[in-house]
Each structure stands twice: as C-alpha cells, then as structure tokens.
C-alpha positions as CSV (number, residue, x, y, z in Angstrom):
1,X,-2.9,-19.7,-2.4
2,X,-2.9,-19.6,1.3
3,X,-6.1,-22.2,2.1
4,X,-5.1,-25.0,-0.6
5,X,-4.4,-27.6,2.3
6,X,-7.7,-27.3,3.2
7,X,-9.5,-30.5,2.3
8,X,-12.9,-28.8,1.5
9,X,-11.7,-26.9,-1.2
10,X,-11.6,-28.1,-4.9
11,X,-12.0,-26.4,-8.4
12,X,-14.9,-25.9,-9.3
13,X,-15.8,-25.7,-13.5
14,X,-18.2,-22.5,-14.0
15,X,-17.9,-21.6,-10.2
16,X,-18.2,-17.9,-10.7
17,X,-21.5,-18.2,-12.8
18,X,-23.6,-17.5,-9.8
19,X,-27.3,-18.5,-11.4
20,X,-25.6,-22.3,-10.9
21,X,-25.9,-21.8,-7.1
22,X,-28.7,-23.6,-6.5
23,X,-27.6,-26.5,-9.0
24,X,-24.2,-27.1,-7.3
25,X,-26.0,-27.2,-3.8
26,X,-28.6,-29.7,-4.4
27,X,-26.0,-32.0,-6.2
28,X,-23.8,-31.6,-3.2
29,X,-23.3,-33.5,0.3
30,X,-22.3,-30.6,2.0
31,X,-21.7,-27.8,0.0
32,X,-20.6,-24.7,1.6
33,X,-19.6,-21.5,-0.4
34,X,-16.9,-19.1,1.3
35,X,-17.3,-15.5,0.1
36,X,-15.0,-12.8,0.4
37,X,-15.0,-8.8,-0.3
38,X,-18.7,-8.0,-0.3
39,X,-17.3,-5.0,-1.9
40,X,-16.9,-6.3,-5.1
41,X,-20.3,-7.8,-4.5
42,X,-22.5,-4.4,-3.5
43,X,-22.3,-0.9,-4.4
44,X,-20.0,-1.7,-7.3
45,X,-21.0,0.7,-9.7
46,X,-22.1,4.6,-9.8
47,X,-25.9,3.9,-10.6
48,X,-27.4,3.3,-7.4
49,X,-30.5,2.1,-9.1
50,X,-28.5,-0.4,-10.9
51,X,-26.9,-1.3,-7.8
52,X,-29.4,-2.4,-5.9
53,X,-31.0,-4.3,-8.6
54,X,-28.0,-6.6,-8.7
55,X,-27.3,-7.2,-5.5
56,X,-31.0,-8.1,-5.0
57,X,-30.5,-10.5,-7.4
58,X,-27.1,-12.4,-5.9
59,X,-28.8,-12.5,-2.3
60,X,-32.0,-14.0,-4.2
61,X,-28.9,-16.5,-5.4
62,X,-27.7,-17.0,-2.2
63,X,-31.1,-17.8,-0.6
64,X,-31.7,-20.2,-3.4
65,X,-28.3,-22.0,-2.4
66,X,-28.8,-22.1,1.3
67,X,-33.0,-23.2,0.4
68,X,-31.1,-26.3,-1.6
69,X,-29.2,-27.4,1.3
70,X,-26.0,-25.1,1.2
71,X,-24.6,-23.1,3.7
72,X,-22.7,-19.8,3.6
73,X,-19.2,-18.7,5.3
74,X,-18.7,-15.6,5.0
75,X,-14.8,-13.7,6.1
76,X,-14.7,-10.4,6.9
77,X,-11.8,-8.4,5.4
78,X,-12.6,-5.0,6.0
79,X,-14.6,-2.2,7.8
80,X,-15.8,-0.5,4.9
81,X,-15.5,-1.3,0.9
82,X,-12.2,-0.2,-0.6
83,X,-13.8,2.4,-2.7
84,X,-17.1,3.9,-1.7
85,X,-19.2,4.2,-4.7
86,X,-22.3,3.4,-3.6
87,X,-22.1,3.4,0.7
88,X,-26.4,3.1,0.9
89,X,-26.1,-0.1,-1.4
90,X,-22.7,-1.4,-0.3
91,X,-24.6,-1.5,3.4
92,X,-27.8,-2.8,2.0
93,X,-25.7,-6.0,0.9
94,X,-23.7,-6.5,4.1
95,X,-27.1,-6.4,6.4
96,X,-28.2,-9.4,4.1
97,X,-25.6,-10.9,4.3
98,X,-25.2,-10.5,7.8
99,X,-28.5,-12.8,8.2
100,X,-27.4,-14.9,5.8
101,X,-24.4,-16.2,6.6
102,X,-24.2,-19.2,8.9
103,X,-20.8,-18.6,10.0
104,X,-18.9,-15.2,9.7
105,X,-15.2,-15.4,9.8
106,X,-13.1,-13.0,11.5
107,X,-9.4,-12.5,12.0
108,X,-9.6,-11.0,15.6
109,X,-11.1,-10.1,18.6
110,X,-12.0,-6.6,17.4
111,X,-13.1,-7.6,14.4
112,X,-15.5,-9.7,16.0
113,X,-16.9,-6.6,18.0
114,X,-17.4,-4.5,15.3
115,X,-19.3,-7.3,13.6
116,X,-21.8,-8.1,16.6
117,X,-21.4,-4.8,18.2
118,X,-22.4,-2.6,14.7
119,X,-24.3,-5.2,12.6
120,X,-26.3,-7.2,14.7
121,X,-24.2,-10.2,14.2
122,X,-25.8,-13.4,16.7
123,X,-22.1,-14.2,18.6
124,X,-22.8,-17.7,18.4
125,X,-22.2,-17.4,14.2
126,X,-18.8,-15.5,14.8
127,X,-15.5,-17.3,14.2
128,X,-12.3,-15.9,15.2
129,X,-9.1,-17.5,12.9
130,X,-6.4,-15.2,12.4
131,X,-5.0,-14.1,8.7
132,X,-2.3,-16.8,8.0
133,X,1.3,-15.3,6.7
134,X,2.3,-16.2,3.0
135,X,4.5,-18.9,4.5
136,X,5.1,-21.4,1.4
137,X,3.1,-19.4,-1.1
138,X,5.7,-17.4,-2.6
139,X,8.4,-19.4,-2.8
140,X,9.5,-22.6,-0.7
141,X,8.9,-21.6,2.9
142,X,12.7,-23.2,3.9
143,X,14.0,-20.3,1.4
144,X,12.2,-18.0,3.0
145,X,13.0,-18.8,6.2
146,X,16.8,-19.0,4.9
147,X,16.9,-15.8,3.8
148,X,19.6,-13.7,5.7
149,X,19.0,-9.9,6.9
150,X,20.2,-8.3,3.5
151,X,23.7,-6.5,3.6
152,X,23.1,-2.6,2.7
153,X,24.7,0.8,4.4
154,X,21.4,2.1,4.3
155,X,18.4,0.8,5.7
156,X,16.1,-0.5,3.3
157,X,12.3,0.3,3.9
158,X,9.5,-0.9,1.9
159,X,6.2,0.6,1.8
160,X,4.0,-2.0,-0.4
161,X,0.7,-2.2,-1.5
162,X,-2.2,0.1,-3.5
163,X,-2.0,3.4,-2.6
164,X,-5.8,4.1,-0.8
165,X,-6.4,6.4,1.7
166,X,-6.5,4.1,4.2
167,X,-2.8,2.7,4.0
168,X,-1.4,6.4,5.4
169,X,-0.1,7.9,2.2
170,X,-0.8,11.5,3.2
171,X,1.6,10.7,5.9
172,X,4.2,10.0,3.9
173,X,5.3,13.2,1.8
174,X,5.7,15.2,5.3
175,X,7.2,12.6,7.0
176,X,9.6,11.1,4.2
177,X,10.9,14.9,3.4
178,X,11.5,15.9,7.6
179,X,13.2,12.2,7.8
180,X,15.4,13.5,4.9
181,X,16.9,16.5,6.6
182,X,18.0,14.5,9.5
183,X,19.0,11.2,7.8
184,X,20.2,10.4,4.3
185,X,21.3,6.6,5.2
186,X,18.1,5.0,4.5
187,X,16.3,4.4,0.8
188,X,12.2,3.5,0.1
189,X,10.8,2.1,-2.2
190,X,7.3,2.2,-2.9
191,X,6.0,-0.8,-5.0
192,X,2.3,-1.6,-5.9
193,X,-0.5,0.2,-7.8
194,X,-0.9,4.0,-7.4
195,X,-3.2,5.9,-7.5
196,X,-2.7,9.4,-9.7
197,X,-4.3,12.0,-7.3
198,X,-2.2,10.5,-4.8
199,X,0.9,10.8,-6.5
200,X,0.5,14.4,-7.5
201,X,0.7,14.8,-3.6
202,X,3.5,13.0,-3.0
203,X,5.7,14.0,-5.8
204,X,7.9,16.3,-3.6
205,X,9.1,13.1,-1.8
206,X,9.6,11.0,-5.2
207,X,12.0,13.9,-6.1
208,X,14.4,12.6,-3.3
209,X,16.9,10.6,-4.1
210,X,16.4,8.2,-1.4
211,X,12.7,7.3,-2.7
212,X,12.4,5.0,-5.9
213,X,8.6,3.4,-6.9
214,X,7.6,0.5,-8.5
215,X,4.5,1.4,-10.2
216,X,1.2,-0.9,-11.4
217,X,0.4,-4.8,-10.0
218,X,3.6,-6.9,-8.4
219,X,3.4,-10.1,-10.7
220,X,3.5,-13.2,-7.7
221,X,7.3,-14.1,-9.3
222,X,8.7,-10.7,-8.1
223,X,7.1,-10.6,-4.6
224,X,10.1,-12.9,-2.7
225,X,13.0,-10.4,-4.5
226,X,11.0,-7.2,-3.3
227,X,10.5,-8.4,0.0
228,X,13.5,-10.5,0.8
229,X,15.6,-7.1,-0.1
230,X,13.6,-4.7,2.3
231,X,15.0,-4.6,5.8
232,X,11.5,-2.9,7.3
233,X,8.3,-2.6,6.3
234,X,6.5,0.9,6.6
235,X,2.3,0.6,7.5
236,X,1.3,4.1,8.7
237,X,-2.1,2.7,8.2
238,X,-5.0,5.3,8.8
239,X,-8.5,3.4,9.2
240,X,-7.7,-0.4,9.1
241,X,-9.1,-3.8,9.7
242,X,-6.8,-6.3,8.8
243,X,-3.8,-6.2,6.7
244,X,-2.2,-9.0,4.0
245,X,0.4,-6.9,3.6
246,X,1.4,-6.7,7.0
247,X,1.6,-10.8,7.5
248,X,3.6,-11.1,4.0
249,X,5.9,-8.7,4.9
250,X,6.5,-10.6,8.4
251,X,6.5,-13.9,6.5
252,X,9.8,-12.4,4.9
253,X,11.2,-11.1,8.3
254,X,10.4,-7.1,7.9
255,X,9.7,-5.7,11.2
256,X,6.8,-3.5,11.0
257,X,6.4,0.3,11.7
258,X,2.8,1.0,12.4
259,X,0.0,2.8,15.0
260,X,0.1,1.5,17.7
261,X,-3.5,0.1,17.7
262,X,-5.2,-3.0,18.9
263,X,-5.7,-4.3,14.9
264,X,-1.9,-3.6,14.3
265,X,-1.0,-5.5,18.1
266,X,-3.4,-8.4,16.8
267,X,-1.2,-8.8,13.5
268,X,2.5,-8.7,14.6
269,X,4.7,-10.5,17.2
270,X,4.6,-8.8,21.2
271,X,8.6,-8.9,21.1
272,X,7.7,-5.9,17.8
273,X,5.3,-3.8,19.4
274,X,7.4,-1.4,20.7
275,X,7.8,-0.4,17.4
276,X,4.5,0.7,16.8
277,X,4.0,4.5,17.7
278,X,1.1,6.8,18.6
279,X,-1.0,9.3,17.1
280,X,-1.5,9.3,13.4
281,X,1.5,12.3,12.5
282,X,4.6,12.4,10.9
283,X,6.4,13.1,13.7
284,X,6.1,9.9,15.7
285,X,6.5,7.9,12.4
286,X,9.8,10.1,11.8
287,X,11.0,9.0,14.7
288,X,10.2,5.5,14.6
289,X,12.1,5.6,11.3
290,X,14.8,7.1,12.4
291,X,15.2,4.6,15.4
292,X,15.1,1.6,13.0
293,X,17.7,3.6,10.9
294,X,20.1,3.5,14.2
295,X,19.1,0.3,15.4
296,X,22.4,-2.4,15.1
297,X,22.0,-4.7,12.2
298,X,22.3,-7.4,15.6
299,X,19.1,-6.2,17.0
300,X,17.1,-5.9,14.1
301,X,18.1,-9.4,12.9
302,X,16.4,-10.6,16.6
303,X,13.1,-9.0,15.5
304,X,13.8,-10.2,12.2
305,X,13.6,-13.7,13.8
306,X,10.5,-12.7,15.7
307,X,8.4,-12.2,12.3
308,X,9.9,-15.4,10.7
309,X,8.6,-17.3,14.5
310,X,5.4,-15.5,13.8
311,X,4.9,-16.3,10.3
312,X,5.3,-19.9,10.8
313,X,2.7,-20.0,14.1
314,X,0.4,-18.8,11.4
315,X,1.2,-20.5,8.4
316,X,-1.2,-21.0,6.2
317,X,-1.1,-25.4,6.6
318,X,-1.3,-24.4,10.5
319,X,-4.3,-21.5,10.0
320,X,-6.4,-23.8,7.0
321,X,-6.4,-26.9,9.8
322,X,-8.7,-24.3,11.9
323,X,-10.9,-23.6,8.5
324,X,-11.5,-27.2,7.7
325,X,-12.5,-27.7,10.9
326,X,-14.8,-25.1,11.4
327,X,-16.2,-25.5,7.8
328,X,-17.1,-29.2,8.9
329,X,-18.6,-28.2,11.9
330,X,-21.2,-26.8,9.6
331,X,-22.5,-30.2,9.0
332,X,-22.9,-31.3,12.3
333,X,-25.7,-31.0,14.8
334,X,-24.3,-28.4,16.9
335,X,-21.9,-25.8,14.8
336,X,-21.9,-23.3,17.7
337,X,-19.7,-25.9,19.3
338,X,-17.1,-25.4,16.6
339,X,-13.5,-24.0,17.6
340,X,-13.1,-20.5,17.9
C-alpha cells in the first residue's frame, strides 16, 4: 500500500513460508527481506516454553538467509509489542534481532534513541525515514486533496483505531462526559476494533447522545467516507512510538489533538502544534476540545491545509524514493554512507 513505488519490491509466490529463506536468498542478486512488527514474531502465544522454541527457530531462519547472501532491514514500529503475552520472549527476539539486522529503520529522531540508547543498536545501522501519509492509497490523492472542510453545526471529531491502552481510552469516558456539560455542539464517533473490557468502562460516555461507534475492522473502501466527514481527529495517546493513524488522519486534513510530546511534534505540521496539550488528564484534553469546538470554520480550514501540505511532503512516492535508496545502499561497499 504505501511502499509500492518502490522498485525493490515485487510479489513474491510462498513468501511467508519462512523455511524458503535460505532458498530465495541464494537464488537472488540482492535479496533483502524488510520485516515489520517483531510482535507478531516473539512472544506470541501464552506458553513461554513454546515461545521461545519458535522464535529460536525463525532467527535460526534469518541467520540462514543472511549466511546465503541476504540482508535484513528491519523498521521499528513500536516501543513495546501491542499485547504483552510473553515480555521475556518478546525481548529475547528483539535483542536478536537487534544484531541481526543490517539496517534498522526508524521514523524519527527519538526513535532512533531509544533504539541505540536501550538496545545496543551500532548508530551507523540506524536509518531515520519518516512514516509516509496514506496520500494515494485510499482513494486518488487529487480527491483527497479536493475534499472541502465538511459542512456540519457541530464539530465532528473522530477518534479511530483499536481500542489498546496505549491510544488514551481511559481518558476518554471523563473527559467526553465533563466536555458534555459545557458543550453539546460537537458529535464523536469512535470507529475501529474494540476491545470489551474497554467498553464496559466507557459505556457511560456511549450513553450520550453526541457519541456514536463503529465497531470491528474498517474495510479499506469505507476509510476516505469516515475520514473525509471528520473535522478533527482525537489521539490522547498514552505511551506511543509512532502512529498510522495520526498521518491518515492528516492525509485527509483532520487537525490533530494530542500530548504535546516530541513523538506527536515529529508526526504533525509546526503550524498544528499548538494544539497539542500537556499532561496526560482530561482536563487539558477538555479544553483543547472545547477550543477546536469555538474555533471559526476559517481557521480550522487553514490548519486543515497544513495537514493536506504535510501529507503530500510525506507521501508515500516521496517517502518510498528514500527506502529504495537506502535498501540499495545495502549492496554497495559502504552502506553507512547511505542517506539518513
């Protein structure tokens, strides 16, 4: 989706059978394999025993690969895995592949910190490329880019996503509920995959009639529609890395509400970030809220333009012309001379 103007990338038949590793490398020029979410590689399961067995066995993979010739990029989405079954094996994994890798991708500056800073990562391997927007991916970027602020007498927030920890639900029942009592002009809905425990807390603030959710997976047809009605995007993110979400809801012009931290200034536009508030409460998000509510259709259609500048600085043609290069520079004599 957001790398396909990449030249290195092509289908590959039985590409997820792993024990073929070795195969595909030898039979290769330059074969390089670009992994993602070691979380869904390591500490999958609830048997750490069983854990660690497998995830001996796909760095024994990996080794095999990189013995036959192949190298290893490796981009770093999160802090910690999504869902901590198994943290002892989950860690286990990421150390390997920590010395594995010959190139570990990062989005920004801080993520390249934590990565040399807590796991030993050599500086030289580290590769900072920002998370492209959805520019194009969705629907044809010139109709996203068309797309006007929509028309409403309340203002439309979105909150979008799986409902995790992480992405500041417990926030949200307390705040949502104070915003309530002092404004009634604004409506949210909150579309994506829930999560039951979480719900059962935040069933006070589905009971207003402001609130609406969306439950379960957002087929890739209905994302422009959700998006290009929302006016603002709501990210009271808790413990945070990097966010998708955040760049496809600026890649359909939502300004977004979030802590004012260095991850969130990495991922949004300077004319935006005084809309990012401190301290993770519901009162400054309340109040950030309830100054976007205010706010003049004419000046939220100026940082409305802001996201659409930003998303197209990071498109993903512009961002994958950064990847090819660095995934070339693999190949060549010196790859810690590779842009960064």
């Amino acid at each position: 989706m957001l790398y396909g103007s990449a030249g290195p990338y092509v289908p590959l038949a039985g590409a997820k059978d792993l024990r073929q590793l070795a195969q595909y490398a030898a039979g290769q020029v330059s074969p390089v394999l670009h992994l993602h979410w070691d979380d869904r590689m390591f500490g999958r399961g609830d048997d750490p025993d069983t854990n660690r067995i497998n995830a001996q066995t796909l760095v024994d993979r990996l080794q095999a690969f990189k013995d036959a010739g192949g190298k290893i990029f490796w981009t770093i989405h999160n802090k910690r895995a999504h869902f901590e079954r198994d943290a002892e094996s989950f860690a286990w994994g990421r150390g390997q592949l920590c010395a594995l890798a010959d190139l570990v991708h990062v989005h920004a500056p801080h993520a390249a910190r934590h990565m040399i800073e807590d796991w030993g990562v050599a500086p030289e391997k580290i590769r900072i490329i920002p998370h492209p927007s959805y520019l194009g991916a969705y629907e044809p970027a010139e109709a996203t880019l068309g797309r006007p602020l929509p028309s409403s007498p309340n203002r439309q927030f979105l909150f979008f996503g799986t409902m995790r920890g992480n992405k500041g639900v417990a926030l949200l029942p307390e705040a949502i509920a104070r915003l309530a009592r002092h404004r009634t002009n604004f409506d949210l809905l909150i579309a994506g995959k829930t999560m039951r425990r979480a719900m059962r807390r935040m069933q006070p603030m589905l009971d207003l009639p402001q609130v609406s959710v969306r439950d379960g997976f957002i087929p890739d047809a209905d994302v422009p529609d959700i998006f290009g009605a929302a006016q603002v995007f709501l990210a009271p993110f808790g413990d945070f890395f990097t966010s998708g979400s955040v760049m496809l809801a600026q890649t359909f012009g939502l300004p977004v509400i979030g802590p004012d931290r260095a991850e969130m200034r990495a991922i949004t536009p300077p004319e935006n970030h005084d809309l990012l508030y401190e301290g993770q409460r519901p009162k400054p998000l309340v109040q950030m809220m309830k100054r976007l509510i205010d706010m003049p259709d004419a000046e939220l259609a100026q940082r409305r333009a802001a996201c659409f500048a930003y998303a197209h600085a990071t498109a993903p043609a512009v961002i994958s012309r950064s990847l090819a290069a660095t995934l070339s520079s693999l190949f060549q004599q010196e790859p810690h001379d590779a842009p960064r």
